[in-house]
C-alpha positions as CSV (number, residue, x, y, z in Angstrom):
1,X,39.0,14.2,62.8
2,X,36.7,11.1,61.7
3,X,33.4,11.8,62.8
4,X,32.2,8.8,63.4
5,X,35.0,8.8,66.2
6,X,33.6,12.1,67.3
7,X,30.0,12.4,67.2
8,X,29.3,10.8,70.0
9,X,32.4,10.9,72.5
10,X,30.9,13.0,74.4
11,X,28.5,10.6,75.7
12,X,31.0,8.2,76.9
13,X,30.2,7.2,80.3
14,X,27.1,8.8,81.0
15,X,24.4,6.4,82.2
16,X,21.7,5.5,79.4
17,X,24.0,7.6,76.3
18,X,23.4,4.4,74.5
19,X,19.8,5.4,73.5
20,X,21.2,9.1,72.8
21,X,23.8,7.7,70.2
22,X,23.7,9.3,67.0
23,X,22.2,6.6,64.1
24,X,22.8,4.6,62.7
25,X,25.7,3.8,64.6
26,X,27.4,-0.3,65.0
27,X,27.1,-1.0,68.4
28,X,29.1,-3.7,70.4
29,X,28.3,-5.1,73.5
30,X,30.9,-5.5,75.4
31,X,29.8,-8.1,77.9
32,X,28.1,-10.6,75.4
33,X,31.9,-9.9,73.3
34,X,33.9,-10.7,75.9
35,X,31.9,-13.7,76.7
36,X,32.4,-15.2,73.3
37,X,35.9,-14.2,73.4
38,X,36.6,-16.3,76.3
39,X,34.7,-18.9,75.5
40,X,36.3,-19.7,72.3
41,X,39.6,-19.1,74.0
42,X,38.6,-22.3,76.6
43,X,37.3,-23.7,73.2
44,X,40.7,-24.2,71.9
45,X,42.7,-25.1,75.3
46,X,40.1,-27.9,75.9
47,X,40.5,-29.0,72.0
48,X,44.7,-28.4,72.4
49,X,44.3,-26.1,69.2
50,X,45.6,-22.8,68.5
51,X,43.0,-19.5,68.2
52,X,44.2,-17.3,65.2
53,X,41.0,-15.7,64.5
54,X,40.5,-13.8,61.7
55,X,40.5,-10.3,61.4
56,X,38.2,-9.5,58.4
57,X,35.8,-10.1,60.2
58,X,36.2,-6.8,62.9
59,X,39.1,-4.7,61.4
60,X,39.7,-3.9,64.0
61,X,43.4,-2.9,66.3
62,X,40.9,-2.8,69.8
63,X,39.4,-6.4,69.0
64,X,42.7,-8.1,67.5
65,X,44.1,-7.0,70.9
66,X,41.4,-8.3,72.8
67,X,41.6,-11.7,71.5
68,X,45.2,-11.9,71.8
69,X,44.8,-11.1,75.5
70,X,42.6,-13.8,76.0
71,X,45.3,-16.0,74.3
72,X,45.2,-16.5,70.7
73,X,48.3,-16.7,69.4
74,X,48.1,-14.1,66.5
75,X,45.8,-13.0,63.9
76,X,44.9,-13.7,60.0
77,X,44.0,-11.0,57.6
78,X,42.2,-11.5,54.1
79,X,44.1,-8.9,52.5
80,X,47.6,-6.8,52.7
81,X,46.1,-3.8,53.6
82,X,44.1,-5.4,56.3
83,X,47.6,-6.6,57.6
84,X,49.1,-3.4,57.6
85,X,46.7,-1.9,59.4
86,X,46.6,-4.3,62.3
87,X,50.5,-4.4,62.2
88,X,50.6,-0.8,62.3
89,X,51.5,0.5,65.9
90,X,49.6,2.4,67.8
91,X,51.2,3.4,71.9
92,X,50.6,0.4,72.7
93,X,52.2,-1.5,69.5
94,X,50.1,-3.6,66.6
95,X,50.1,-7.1,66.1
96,X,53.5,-8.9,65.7
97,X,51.9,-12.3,64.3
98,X,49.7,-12.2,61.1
99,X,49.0,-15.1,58.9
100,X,47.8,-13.6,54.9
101,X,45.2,-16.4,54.2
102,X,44.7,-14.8,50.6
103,X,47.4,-14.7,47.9
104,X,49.6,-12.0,47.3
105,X,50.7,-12.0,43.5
106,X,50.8,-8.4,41.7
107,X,54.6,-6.8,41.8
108,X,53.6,-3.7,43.6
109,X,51.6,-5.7,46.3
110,X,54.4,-8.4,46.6
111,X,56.7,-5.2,47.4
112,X,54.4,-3.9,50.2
113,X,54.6,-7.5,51.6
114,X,58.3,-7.5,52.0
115,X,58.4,-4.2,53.8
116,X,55.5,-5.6,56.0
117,X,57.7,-8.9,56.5
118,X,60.5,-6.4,57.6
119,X,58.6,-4.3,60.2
120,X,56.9,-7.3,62.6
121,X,58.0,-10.9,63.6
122,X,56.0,-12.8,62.2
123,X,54.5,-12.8,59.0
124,X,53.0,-16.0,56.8
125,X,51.2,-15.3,53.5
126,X,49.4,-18.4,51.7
127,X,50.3,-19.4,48.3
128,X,48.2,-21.9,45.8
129,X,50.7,-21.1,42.4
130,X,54.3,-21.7,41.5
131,X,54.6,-18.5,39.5
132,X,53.8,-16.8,42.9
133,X,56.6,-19.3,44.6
134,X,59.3,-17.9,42.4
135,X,58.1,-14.3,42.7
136,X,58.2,-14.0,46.2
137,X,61.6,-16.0,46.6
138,X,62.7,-13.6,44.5
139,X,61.5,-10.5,46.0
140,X,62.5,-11.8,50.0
141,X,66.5,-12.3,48.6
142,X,66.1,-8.8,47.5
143,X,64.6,-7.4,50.5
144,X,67.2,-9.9,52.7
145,X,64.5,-11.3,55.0
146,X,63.5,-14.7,54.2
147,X,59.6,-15.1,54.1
148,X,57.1,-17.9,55.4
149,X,54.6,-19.8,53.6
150,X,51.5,-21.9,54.1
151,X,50.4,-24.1,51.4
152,X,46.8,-23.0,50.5
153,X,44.6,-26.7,49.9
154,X,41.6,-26.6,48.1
155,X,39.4,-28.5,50.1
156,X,36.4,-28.0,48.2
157,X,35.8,-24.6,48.0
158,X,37.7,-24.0,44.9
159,X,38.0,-20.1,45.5
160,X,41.7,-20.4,46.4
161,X,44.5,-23.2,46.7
162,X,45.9,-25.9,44.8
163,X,44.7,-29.3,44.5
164,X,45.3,-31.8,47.1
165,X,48.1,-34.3,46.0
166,X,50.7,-34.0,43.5
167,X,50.5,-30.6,42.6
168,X,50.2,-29.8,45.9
169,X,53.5,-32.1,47.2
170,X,55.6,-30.0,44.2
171,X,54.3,-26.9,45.2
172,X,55.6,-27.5,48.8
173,X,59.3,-28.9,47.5
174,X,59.4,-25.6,44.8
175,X,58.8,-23.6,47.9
176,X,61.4,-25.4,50.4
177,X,63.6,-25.7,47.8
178,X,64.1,-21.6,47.7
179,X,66.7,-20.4,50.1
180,X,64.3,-17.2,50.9
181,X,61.3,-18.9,51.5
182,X,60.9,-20.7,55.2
183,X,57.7,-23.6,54.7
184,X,55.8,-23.9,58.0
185,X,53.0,-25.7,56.5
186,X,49.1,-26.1,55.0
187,X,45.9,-23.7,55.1
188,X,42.5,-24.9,53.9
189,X,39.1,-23.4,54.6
190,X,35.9,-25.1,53.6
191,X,34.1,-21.8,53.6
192,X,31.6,-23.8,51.4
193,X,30.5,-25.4,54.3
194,X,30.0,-23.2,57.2
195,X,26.2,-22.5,56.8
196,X,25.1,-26.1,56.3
197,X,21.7,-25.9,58.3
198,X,22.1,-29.6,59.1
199,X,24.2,-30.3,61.5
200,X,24.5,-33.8,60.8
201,X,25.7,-32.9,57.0
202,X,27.8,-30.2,58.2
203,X,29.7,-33.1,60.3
204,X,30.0,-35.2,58.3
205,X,31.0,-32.9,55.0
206,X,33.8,-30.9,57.0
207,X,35.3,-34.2,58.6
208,X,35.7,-35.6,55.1
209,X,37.6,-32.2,54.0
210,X,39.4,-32.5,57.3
211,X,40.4,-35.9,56.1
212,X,41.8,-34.6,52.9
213,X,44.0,-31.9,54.7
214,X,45.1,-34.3,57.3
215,X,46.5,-36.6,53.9
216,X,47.7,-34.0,52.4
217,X,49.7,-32.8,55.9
218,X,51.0,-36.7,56.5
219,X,52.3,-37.0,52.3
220,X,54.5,-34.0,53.0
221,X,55.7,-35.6,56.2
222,X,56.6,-38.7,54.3
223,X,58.6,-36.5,52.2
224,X,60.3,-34.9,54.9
225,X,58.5,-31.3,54.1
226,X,58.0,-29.1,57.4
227,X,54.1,-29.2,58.4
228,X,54.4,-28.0,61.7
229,X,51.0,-25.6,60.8
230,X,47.8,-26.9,60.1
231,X,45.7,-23.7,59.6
232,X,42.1,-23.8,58.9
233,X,38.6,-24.1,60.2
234,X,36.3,-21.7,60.9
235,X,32.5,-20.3,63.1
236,X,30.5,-22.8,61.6
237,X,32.6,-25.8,62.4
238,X,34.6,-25.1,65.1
239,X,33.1,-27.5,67.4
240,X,33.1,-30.1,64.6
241,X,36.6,-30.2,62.5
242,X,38.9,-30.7,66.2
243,X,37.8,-34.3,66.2
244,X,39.9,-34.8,63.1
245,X,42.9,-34.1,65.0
246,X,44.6,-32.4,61.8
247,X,44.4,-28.7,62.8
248,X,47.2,-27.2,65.1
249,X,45.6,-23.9,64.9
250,X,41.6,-22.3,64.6
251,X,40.4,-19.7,62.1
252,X,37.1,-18.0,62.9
253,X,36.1,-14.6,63.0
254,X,32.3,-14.4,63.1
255,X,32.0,-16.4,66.7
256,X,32.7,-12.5,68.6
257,X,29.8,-10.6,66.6
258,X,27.1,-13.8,65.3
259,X,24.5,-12.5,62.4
260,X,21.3,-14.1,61.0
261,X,23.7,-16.3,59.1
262,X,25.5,-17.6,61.9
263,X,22.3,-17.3,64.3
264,X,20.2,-19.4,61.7
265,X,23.2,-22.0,61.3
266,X,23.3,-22.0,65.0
267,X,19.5,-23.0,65.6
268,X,20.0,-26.3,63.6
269,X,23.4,-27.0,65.2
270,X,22.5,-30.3,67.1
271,X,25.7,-28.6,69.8
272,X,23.7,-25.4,70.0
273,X,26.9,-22.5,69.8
274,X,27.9,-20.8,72.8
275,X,28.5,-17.5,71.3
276,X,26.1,-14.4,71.7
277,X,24.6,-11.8,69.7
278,X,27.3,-8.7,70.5
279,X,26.9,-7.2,67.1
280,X,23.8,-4.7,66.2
281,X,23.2,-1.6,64.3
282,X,21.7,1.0,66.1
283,X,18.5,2.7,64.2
284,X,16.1,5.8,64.8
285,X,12.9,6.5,63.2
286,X,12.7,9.6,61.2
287,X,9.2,9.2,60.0
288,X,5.6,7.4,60.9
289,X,2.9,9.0,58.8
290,X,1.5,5.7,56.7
291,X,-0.7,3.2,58.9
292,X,1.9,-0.3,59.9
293,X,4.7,1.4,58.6
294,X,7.7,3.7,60.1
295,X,11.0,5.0,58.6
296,X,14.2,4.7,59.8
297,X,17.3,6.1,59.0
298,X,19.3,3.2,58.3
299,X,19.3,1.5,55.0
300,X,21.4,-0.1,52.1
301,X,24.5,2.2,53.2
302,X,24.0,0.5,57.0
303,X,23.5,-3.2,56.0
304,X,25.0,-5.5,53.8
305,X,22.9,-7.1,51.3
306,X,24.2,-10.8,50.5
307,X,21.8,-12.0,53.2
308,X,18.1,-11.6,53.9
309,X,17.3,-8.5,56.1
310,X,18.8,-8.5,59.5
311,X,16.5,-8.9,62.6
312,X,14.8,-6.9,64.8
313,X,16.3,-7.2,68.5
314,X,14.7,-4.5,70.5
315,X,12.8,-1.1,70.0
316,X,9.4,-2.4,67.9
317,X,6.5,-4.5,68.8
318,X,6.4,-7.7,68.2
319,X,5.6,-9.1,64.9
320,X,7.3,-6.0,63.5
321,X,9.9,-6.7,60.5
322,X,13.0,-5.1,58.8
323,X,12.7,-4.3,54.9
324,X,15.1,-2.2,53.2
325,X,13.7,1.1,51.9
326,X,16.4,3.2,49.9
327,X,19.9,4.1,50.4
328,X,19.8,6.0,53.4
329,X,16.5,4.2,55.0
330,X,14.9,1.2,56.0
331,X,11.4,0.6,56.6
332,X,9.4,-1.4,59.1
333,X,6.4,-2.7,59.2
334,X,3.9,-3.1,61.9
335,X,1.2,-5.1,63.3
336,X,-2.2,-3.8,63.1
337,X,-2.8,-1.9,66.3
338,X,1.0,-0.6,66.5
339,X,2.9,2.1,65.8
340,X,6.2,4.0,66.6
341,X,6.7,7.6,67.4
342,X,9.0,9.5,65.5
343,X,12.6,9.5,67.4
344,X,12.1,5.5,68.8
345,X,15.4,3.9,68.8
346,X,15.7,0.0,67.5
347,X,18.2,-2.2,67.2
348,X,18.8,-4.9,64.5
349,X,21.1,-7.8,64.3
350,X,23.4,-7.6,61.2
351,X,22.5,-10.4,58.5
352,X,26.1,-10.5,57.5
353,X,28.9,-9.2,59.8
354,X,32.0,-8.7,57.7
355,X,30.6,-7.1,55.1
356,X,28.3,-4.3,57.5
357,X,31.2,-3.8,59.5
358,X,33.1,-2.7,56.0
359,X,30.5,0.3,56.0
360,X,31.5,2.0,59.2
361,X,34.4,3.8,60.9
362,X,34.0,2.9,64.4
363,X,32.1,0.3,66.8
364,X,30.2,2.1,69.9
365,X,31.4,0.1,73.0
366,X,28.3,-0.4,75.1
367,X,27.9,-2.2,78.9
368,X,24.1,-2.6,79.4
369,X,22.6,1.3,78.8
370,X,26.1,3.2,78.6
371,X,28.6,4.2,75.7
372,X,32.2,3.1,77.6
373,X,34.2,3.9,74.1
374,X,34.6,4.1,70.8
375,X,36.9,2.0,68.4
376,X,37.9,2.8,64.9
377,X,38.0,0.5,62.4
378,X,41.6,0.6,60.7
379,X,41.5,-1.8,58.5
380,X,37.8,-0.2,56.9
381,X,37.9,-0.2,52.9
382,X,41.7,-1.9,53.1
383,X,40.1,-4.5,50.3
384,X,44.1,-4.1,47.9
């Protein structure tokens, strides 16, 4: 059995477990996820947009499901194995619409696509490269399932897609050319843009890439081309890139956890976000022997470490700060006059979600002081 699943299930539903959790442990809370849930749900029926949130930031089969309750209309996945894992069914089933917003290109990874494509209803992979065109036309006649497509725009980014204009127009008539392949339409994230601090810049800078996408959408239009998906956006403009009236359906993923990233982007936003701190790693101090300073037990292994360090929420005095301290602990330091005992619990806000969520196998579902469940995370370490 995973252990993470099974450490602490024996404090599920017993009033206060939450401070008896074995640590470090990622802790969700339920009420400030469901909130953010919903409200980006009533986000996208008040825009008339579509919520296809994306899984790589959760990995999760419990969280993919809770979304789609609330009404988005599927899911994306970074990767193939992240796909496979949501698709995978569990009693209740997995997820029946996925959109792949990465290429898939090597033969043995094109093959696991096609058997994916053959198990749920509705698959779309992204594709920025002719040679990848011709590859997977070639693989779906084999398999006898045609496959669907999104044209992946570089909007600025330049981490994936093709360039906006001609190369992107042929790339679109190679692909609705192939009997195999089914065009629905364009993908382009400005991930280059969602932490703008500025509000003002981040407007303006996302409506101009918005601009590009929409041109792009209306020259294969002219052509006759099938655009009936405009897939894009994401956390740090969601509340900026409907005005362009391009999109037909919302990427996202941070908006259900928020971090430091987000939380600082957030403070500057002009349109404060709506969406709550429901993400935090759960901490115990293991050692307090040096004047200002305590040990806990969760370091580099608990946290990414693209960002600064995350945040203190609750557990130490104020003034107190996060540093990390080795592999297996971080330290804290403390205002003069302050100390923790050995076996405090804190709690710290993740400075990058995705990426901490990658280092653990389950999330410990939490309403105010009680453990209510536990949910792996299938898709953890499914980076091929």
């Amino acid at each position: 059995m995973n252990g993470a699943l099974e450490t602490n299930r024996a404090l599920i539903g017993k009033p206060g477990s939450r401070a008896k959790l074995a640590t470090p442990a990622l802790v969700l809370d339920l009420d400030a996820f469901e909130r953010n849930v919903a409200r980006m749900a009533e986000h996208g029926k008040a825009a008339g947009l579509a919520i296809r949130p994306h899984a790589k930031t959760h990995k999760s089969l419990a969280v993919a499901k809770a979304q789609i309750a609330a009404g988005a209309i599927g899911i994306c996945c970074a990767k193939l194995g992240e796909a496979e894992a949501m698709a995978a069914k569990d009693k209740e089933g997995g997820i029946e619409s996925i959109l792949i917003t990465s290429p898939v290109v090597t033969a043995q990874a094109i093959e696991r696509l096609m058997a994916l494509n053959g198990k749920i209803s509705d698959l779309m992979v992204v594709v920025d490269n002719p040679l990848n065109v011709r590859a997977l036309a070639a693989a779906a006649a084999e398999a006898g399932r045609p496959l669907k497509l999104l044209i992946d725009l570089d909007v600025g980014l330049h981490r994936t897609g093709i360039r906006p204009g001609a190369d992107a127009l042929a790339l679109a008539e190679l692909a609705d050319a192939a009997d195999t392949l089914e065009l629905k339409g364009l993908q382009a994230y400005a991930g280059h843009l969602m932490h703008i601090h500025d509000f003002a810049e981040r407007r303006e800078k996302s409506l101009a890439a918005m601009k590009v996408l929409g041109e792009m959408r209306d020259m294969l239009k002219e052509k006759g081309l099938p655009c009936d998906i405009v897939s894009g956006g994401g956390t740090g403009t969601y509340n900026i890139d409907p005005e362009a009236n391009v999109l037909t359906e919302l990427q996202g993923g941070s908006y259900i956890f928020m971090d430091k990233q987000y939380h600082d982007v957030a403070q500057g936003n002009g349109a404060s976000f709506p969406f709550e701190t429901a993400l935090s790693v759960q901490m115990t101090v293991v050692s307090a022997n040096t004047k200002n300073l305590a040990t806990t037990d969760a370091g580099f292994k608990s946290f990414s470490t693209d960002a600064d360090p995350p945040i203190l929420l609750s557990g130490a005095p104020e003034g107190a700060g996060y540093f990390f301290f080795g592999d297996e602990q971080g330290g804290i330091l403390l205002p003069d006059g302050t100390r923790l005992e050995i076996g405090s619990t804190l709690t710290a806000m993740t400075p990058h979600c995705d990426p901490t969520v990658n280092l653990y196998d389950a999330y410990h579902v939490v309403r105010g002081d009680t453990l209510v469940d536990i949910w792996p995370i299938e898709a953890r370490g499914r980076s091929a």
